[in-house]
N, C-alpha and C positions, 0 to 999 in steps of 0.2 A: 633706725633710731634718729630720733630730730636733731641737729643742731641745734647747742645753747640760741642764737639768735631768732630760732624758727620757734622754737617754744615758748618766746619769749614773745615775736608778736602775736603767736595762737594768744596767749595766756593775757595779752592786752585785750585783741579783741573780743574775748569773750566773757570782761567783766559786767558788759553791758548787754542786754538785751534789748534792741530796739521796738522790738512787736511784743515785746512782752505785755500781758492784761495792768489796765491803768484804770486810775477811777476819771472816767470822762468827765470833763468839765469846759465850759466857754470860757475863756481868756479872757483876760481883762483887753486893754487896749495901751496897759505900760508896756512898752518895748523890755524896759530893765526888767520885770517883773516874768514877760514872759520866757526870756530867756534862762532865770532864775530858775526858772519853775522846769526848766526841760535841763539844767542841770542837776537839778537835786536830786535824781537816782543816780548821778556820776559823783555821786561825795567820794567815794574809797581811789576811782582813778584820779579825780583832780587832788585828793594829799598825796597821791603818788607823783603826779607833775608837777605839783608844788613843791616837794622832795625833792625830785631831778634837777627842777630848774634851778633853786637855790643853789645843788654841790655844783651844776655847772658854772653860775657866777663865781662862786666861789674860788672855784680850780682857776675860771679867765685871771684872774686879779691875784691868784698865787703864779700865774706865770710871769703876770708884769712885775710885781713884786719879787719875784726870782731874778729877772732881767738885771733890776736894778741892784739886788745882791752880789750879780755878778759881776756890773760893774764896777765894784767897790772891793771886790777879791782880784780883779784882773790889775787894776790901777797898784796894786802892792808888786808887781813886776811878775816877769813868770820865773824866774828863776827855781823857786820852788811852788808854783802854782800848784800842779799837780800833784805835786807830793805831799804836800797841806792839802787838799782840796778835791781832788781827783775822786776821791770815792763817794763824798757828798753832791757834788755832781753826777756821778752816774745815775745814783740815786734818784734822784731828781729826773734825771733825763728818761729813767723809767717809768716813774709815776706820771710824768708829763704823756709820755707814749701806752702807758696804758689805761690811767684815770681817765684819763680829759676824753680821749675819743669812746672810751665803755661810757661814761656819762651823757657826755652830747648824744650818742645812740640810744641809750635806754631812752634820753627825754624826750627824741625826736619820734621812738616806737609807740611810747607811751601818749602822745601828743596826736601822732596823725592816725595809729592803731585803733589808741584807746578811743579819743575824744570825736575825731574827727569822722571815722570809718562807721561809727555809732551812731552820734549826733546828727548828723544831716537826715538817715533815713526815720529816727526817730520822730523828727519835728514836723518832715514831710508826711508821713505815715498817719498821726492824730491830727496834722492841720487838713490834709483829707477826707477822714474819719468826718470829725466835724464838719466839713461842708458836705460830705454825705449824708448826715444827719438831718440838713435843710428841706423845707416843703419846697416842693414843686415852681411855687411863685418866686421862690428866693432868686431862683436860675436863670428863669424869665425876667427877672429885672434886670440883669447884668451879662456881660459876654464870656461866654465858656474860657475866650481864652484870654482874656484876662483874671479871670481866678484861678485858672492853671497855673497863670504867671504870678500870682501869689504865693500858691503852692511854692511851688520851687525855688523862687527867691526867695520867699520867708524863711526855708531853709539852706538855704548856703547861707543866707546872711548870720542866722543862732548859730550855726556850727561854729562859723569862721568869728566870727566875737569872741566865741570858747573857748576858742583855739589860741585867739591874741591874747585873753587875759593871763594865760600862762607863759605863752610862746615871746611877747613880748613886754609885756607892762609886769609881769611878775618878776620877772627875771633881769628887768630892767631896772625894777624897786630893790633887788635882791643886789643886785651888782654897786646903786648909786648907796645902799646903808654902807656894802662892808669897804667902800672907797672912800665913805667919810670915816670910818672906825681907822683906815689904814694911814689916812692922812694925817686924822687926830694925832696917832702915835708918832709921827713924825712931825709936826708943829699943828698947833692951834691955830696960826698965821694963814695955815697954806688950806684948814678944813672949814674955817669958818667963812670963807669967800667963795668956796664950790658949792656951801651948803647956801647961804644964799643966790647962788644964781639956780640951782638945783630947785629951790624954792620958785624964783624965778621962771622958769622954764613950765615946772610943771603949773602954773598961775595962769602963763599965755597959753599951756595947751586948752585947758577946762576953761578960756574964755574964746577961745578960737574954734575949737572942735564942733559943740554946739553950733553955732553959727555955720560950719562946714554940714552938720546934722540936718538942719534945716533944709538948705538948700540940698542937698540930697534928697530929701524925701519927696520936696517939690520934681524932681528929679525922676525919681522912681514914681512918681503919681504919672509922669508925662509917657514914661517909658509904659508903663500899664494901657496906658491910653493906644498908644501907637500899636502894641501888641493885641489891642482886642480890637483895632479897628481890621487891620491886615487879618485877623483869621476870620472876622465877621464876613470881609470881602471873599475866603477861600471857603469859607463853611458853605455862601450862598452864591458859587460860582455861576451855576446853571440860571440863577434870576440873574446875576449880571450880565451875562451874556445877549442870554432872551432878550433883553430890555435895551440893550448895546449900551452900555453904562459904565465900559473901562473906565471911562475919562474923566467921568463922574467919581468913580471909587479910586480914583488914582489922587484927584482934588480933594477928597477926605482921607484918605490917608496922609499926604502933604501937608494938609491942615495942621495935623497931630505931627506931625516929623517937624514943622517948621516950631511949635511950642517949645517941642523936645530938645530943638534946636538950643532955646534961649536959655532953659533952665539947664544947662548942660556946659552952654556956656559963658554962665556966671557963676556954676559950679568951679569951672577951669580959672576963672579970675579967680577967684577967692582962692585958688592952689600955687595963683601964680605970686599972691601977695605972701602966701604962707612962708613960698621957700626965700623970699627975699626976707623974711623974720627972722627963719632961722641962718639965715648966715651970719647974720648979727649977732644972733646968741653964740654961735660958735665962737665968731672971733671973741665976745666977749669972755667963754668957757678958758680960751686959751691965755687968754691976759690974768683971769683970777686965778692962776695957778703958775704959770709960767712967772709973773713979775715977783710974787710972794717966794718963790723958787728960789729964785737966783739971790735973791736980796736975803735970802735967811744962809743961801753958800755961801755968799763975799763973808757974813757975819761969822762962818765957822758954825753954823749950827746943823745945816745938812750936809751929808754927802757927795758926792757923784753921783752916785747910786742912787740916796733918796730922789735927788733931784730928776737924774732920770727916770724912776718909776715915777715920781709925781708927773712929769710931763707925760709918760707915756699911758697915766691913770687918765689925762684930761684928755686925750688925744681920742683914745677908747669912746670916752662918755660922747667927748664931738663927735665921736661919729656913729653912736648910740641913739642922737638926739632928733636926727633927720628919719631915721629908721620908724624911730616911739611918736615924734609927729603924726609920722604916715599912718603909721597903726592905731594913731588915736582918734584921725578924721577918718579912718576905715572903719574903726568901729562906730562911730556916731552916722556913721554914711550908713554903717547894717541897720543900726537902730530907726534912721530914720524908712530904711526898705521896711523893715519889721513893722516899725508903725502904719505904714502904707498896707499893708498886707493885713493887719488884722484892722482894716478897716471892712473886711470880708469875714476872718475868724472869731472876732470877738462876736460876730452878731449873734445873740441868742437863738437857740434853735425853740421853734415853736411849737411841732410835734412832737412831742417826747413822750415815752414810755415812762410808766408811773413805777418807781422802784420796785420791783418782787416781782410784776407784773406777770400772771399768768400766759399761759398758752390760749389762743383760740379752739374749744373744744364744739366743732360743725357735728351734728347728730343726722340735722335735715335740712338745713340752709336758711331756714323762717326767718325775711328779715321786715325792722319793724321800725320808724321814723316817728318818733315821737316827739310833736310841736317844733321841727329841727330851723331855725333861722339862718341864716350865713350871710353878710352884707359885704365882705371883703371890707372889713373896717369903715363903710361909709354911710350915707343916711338909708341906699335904696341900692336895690340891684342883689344876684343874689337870689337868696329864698327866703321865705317870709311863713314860718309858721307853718311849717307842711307834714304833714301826720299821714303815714301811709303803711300799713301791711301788708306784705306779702306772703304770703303761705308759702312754706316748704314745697319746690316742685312746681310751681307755679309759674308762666311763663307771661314776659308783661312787656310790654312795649310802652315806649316814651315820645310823647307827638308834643309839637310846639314849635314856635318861631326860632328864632334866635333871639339869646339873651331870657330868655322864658325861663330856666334854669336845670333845663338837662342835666348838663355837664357839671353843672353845680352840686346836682343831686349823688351825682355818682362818685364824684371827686370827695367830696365827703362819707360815702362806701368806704372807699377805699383808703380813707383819711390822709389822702393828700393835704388837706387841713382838718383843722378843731372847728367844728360847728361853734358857732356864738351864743346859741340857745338851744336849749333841747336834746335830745341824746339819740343816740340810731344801735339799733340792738341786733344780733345776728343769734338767734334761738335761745334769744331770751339774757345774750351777755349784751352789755355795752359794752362798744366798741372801743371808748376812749379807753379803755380801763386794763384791755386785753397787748402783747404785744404785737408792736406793727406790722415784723414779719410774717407772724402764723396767721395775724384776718389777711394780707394780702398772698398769702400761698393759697389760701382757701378762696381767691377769686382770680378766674382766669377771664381776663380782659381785651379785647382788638378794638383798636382804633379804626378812623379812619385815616389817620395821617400816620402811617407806621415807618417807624425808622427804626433800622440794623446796627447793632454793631460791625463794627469796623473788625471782623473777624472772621470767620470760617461760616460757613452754611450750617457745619455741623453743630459749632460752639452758639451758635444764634440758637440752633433749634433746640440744643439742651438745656439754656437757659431755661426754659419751661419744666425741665424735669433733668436735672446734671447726673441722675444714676439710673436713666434710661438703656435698654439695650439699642443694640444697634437694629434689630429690626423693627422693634418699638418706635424710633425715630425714623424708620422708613416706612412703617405702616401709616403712621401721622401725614408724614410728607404724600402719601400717595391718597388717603382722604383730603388731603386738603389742595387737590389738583395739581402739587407742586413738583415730585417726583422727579416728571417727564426733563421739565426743563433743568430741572438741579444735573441731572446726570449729563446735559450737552457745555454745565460752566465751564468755564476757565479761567485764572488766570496771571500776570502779568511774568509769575514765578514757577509759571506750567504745573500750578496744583489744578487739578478737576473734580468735578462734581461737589460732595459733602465736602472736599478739605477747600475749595475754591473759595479764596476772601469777595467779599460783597464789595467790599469800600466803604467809606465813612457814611455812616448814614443809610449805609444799603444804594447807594449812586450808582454804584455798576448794575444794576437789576432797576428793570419796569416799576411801574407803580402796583402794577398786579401783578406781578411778581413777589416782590416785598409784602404786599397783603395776603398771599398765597402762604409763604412762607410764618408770616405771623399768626395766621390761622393754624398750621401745622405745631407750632409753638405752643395753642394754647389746647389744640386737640390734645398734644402730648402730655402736659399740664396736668387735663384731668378732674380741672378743681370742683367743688361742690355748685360755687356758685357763676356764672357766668355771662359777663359786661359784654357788650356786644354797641358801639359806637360807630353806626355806617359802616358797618363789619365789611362792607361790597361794594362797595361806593367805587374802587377802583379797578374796581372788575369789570371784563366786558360781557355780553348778553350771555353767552353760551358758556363760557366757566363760570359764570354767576349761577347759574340753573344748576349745574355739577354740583357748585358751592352749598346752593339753597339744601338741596339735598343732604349735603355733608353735618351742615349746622342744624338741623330736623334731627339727624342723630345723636348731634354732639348736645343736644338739649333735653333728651330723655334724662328723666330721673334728677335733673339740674333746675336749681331755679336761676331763669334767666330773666335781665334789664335788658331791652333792646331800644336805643336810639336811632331812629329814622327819620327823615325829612319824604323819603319815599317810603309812599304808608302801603304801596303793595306788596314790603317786604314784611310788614308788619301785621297786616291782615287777619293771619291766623293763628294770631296771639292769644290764649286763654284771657288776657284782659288789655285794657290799653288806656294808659293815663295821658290825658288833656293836660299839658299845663303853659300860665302864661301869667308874665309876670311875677314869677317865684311861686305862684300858687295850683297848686290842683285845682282842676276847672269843670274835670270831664272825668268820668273814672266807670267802664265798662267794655263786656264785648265789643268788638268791629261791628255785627250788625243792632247790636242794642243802642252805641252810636249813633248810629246810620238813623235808626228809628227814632231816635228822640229829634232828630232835625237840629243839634247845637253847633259850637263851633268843630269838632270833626267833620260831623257830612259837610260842612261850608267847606272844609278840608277836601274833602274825600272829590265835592263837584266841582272845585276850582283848580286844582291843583292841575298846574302844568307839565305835561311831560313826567307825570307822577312824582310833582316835589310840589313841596308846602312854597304859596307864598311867605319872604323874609319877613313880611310886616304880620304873617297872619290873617288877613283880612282880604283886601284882590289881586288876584296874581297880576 
C-alpha cells in the first residue's frame, strides 16, 4: 500500500501526458505565446498550484501575524500567561506544525511533479517532432548541433518560466495582496506607503527585466554559435585532421568563445547594476514601514505586536524582493533563449502531408514525371520541365555531369522537396497528395555517401525492416557481402558482431563497410521500387563483382533508378536516360546509345578510368 505522499506525487505526475496525440502546428516566434500554448493542457494542475501557492502565502503571513499576537499577549506579563492563553497557543503551534509544512509539500509536489517533470519533455518532445518534420535542405543549412541546442534549451527554459510563474511571481502577488489587506487593518498609514513602493518595485522590475531579456538572447544566439562550431569541428574530426587544421579549428571556435565572451559579459554588468537597485529598494521597503511604525506607537495607535508584525511583514517582502528580481530577469533571460530557439521552430515546414492523406497503394511500381520543374527557388539550376515514364519493372539508369539533375530527379521521388511545377506519380497516384511515410517505405534507396547511426549493427540493419527475423537480417547481411566482417566487430564496451556500435556516423567501419552494410539494409527493405546512387562507388574491384551480382537479384521484379558516373555499371540497364542541364537529352538502350553517335558514346569513348568527364564534354 502507497503512502499518502507517494500517491500523491503518482497522482501529480500523471495529470499530464507529455507524448500524448496534439494537433501539430509551427509556432509562432512570441516567446510569451509559445509558452502559453504548451501550458494550456496544464490548465487543471496549474488551478492546483495556484491553490497551493496562495494557502502557502497565506499560512507565511498568518505566522508573522501570529508572532506579532504574541507579542502583545506576552507584554501583559506571565503571571497568567498560560492560563489565559496556553491552549490557543498550542493550537496554533499545531496548525503551524502541520498546515504550513503539508502545504509547502503539496505546492512543491504539485510544482516540480506536476509542472516540471511534464513540461520539459513535453516541449522537447513536439519541438523535435517539428524539426523532424523539415526537408532535407532545412538541415544542410545549419549545424546539427546547434539545433539540438535549441531543442533542449527551448526546453528547460518553458518549463522553468512555468514553473516561476507559480513558484515565485504568484506567490509573490499572493503574499504582497494579503500584506496590504493585513496592513490596511492595522493603519492606512503603514499600507498606503508599501503599496506604493510595491507599486514601485514591480515598475523597475518590467523596465529592467526586458532589458536583462535582451541581452540574454544576444547571449544565448552566442552560446548556439559556440555550440555548433565545437561539434561541426568533432562531427568532421577525420577532415581535420587529414588536413592538420587543429589550429585552424581551435581559431574558429575562439572566435565564437571570444563573442560569447562579450555578450556574457554585459549580461553580468547589467546584474551587477541590478543588485545595486535593489539594495536601494530594500532600504527604501524598510523605511516605508518601519518610520510609519513607530510614529503610529508613540501615537497609541499600534501595538507591540502590530508593530512587530508590520516590521517583520517588511523584513519578509525585503527579502522576497531580491529572490522575484532574480526570477524576473530568469524568466525574460528564458524568453529570450526561447526566442532564440524558435528562430529554428517557428520555421514553417515545407513538405507536409495534406490532411486525411491517404496511404501509398504500389501494385507495380510505374512511375511517371509529368512536366516536373524544381529550381530550388532561383532563376536556373535544378530541373526544367522533364516528363519521363517508367514502366513497372523496368530498369533505368541515370547518365550526366554534375549539377545536370540526378539527384534532383530523385530527391523529388522521394519528396525530400515539393516540385515547383508539375507532379510525379507512382501507378498512377501523385505523390504530393499520398503520405510521406508509405511513398518512402515503398522505396529502398543507397547512397553513395552512406552514413550509420550511431548505434548497433543490428538496430542500423533493421531500420530497413524493424519486424525482421533474426536470420532474415543475416541473410541480408550475408547477400550484401557484409556478414564476414560484422561477426569479427567489436567494440569499446566488449559488445561483438550484430550488437557491436558502429560510431557516429558509421566512423568505426570502412567506407565499404558502411556501404556493405547499407546495402544489406535495403536488401532487407524489400521495397517495390529501388534508388541506387553510386550504390559501389566505395567498394573495391572484387566485392564490387560479389556486389554487382547481389543487386542483378535485388532488382528482379523491381523497378529500379540507377545513378552512375561509371557507365560500366550501368550498361545493362533495360534503358538509360542522358540528362543535362535539368533536361533529358538521351533516353535509350546502352547500345541504341552507342549507335546513335550522341552525347553518351562521347561518354562511353572519353571517359576515363570509366567515369564521366565533370564538365561533360573532355575528360
Amino acid at each position: 500500500m502507497r503512502n499518502p505522499y507517494t500517491t500523491l506525487v503518482r497522482w501529480a505526475e500523471t495529470r499530464v501526458d507529455p507524448f500524448a496525440d496534439y494537433t501539430a502546428q509551427t509556432p509562432g516566434n512570441a516567446a510569451g505565446r509559445f509558452v502559453a500554448a504548451h501550458m494550456a493542457g496544464f490548465r487543471a494542475v496549474l488551478g492546483w498550484a495556484a491553490l497551493a501557492g496562495t494557502v502557502v502565502a497565506v499560512l507565511e503571513l498568518g505566522l508573522i501575524w501570529y508572532a506579532g499576537r504574541l507579542v502583545d499577549l506576552m507584554s501583559q506579563g506571565p503571571q497568567t500567561f498560560w492560563a489565559d492563553h496556553g491552549g490557543e497557543i498550542l493550537i496554533a503551534a499545531v496548525l503551524l506544525l502541520l498546515l504550513r509544512p503539508i502545504a509547502i509539500g503539496v505546492n512543491s509536489v504539485i510544482l516540480f511533479c506536476g509542472i516540471s517533470t511534464n513540461m520539459l519533455p513535453q516541449v522537447r518532445w513536439r519541438a523535435h517532432r517539428q524539426l523532424l518534420g523539415q526537408p532535407v535542405g532545412f538541415f544542410q543549412s545549419d549545424f546539427a548541433g546547434r539545433l539540438a541546442n535549441r531543442v533542449m534549451t527551448t526546453g528547460v527554459a518553458t518549463e522553468d518560466t512555468a514553473f516561476l510563474v507559480f513558484e515565485a511571481f504568484w506567490q509573490a502577488a499572493a503574499f504582497a495582496v494579503v500584506t496590504l489587506l493585513l496592513l490596511t487593518q492595522m493603519s492606512l498609514w503603514l499600507a498606503l506607503p508599501m503599496a506604493l513602493w510595491i507599486a514601485a518595485f514591480v515598475g523597475f522590475s518590467l523596465w529592467f527585466a526586458p532589458r536583462a531579456g535582451r541581452v540574454s538572447e544576444k547571449n544565448s544566439q552566442a552560446n548556439s554559435r559556440v555550440t555548433g562550431r565545437i561539434v561541426d569541428s568533432y562531427t568532421n574530426i577525420e577532415t581535420v585532421k587529414l588536413f592538420a587544421h587543429s589550429a585552424r579549428e581551435e581559431s574558429y571556435a575562439k572566435s565564437a568563445m571570444a563573442r560569447h565572451r562579450l555578450r556574457f559579459g554585459a549580461m553580468m554588468s547589467l546584474f551587477a547594476t541590478q543588485q545595486a537597485a535593489m539594495a536601494v529598494f530594500n532600504a527604501l521597503a524598510l523605511l516605508a514601514v518601519i518610520g510609519p511604525a513607530l510614529a503610529l506607537w508613540s501615537n497609541g495607535v499600534l501595538s507591540i505586536g502590530e508593530v512587530a508584525a508590520a516590521i517583520a511583514m517588511a523584513l519578509r517582502l525585503n527579502s522576497m524582493t531580491g529572490f522575484v528580481m532574480w526570477m524576473t530577469v530568469r524568466t525574460f533571460e528564458h524568453l529570450g533563449t526561447i526566442r532564440e530557439g524558435l528562430q529554428s521552430l517557428s520555421v514553417p515546414q515545407t513538405v507536409i502531408d495534406r490532411p486525411d492523406a491517404p496511404a501509398l497503394n504500389v501494385q507495380d511500381g510505374a512511375i511517371a514525371f509529368h512536366g516536373v520543374s524544381h529550381h530550388y527557388g532561383q532563376a536556373s539550376g535544378g530541373l526544367d520541365g522533364v516528363t519521363l515514364h517508367i514502366p513497372a519493372g523496368q530498369r533505368v539508369g541515370l547518365v550526366g555531369p554534375s549539377g545536370a539533375g540526378k539527384s534532383s530527379l530523385v530527391n523529388l521521388l522521394l519528396r525530400m522537396r515539393d516540385a515547383e511545377d508539375g507532379r510525379i506519380e507512382i501507378d498512377g497516384q501523385d505523390i504530393a497528395t499520398v503520405r510521406q511515410s508509405t511513398l518512402r517505405r515503398a522505396i529502398g534507396f543507397v547512397t553513395q555517401d552512406t552514413s550509420l547511426m550511431h548505434r548497433s549493427v543490428r538496430e542500423n540493419l533493421l531500420y530497413g525492416r524493424p519486424d525482421a527475423t533474426e536470420a532474415m537480417m543475416i541473410e541480408a547481411a550475408k547477400r550484401a557481402q557484409a556478414h564476414g566482417f560484422i561477426t569479427g566487430l567489436s567494440d569499446s564496451a566488449d559488445r561483438t558482431g550484430y550488437n557491436a556500435l558502429v560510431g557516429e556516423r558509421g566512423v568505426k567501419l570502412s567506407g565499404g563497410q558502411r556501404q556493405r552494410i547499407a546495402l544489406a539494409r535495403v536488401i532487407l527493405k524489400d521495397a517495390p521500387i529501388l534508388v541506387l546512387d553510386e550504390a559501389t562507388s566505395a567498394l573495391d574491384s572484387e566485392v564490387e563483382a560479389a556486389i554487382q551480382a547481389t543487386l542483378k537479384q535485388m532488382m528482379q521484379g523491381k523497378t529500379v533508378i540507377a545513378i552512375a558516373h561509371r557507365l560500366s555499371t550501368i550498361a545493362e540497364m533495360d534503358r538509360i536516360i542522358v540528362m543535362e542541364a535539368g533536361r533529358i537529352v538521351e533516353d535509350g538502350s546502352h547500345d541504341g546509345l552507342l549507335a546513335r553517335g550522341g552525347l553518351y558514346a562521347r561518354y562511353w569513348q572519353r571517359q576515363s578510368g570509366g567515369f564521366i568527364s565533370p564538365k561533360g564534354d573532355t575528360p
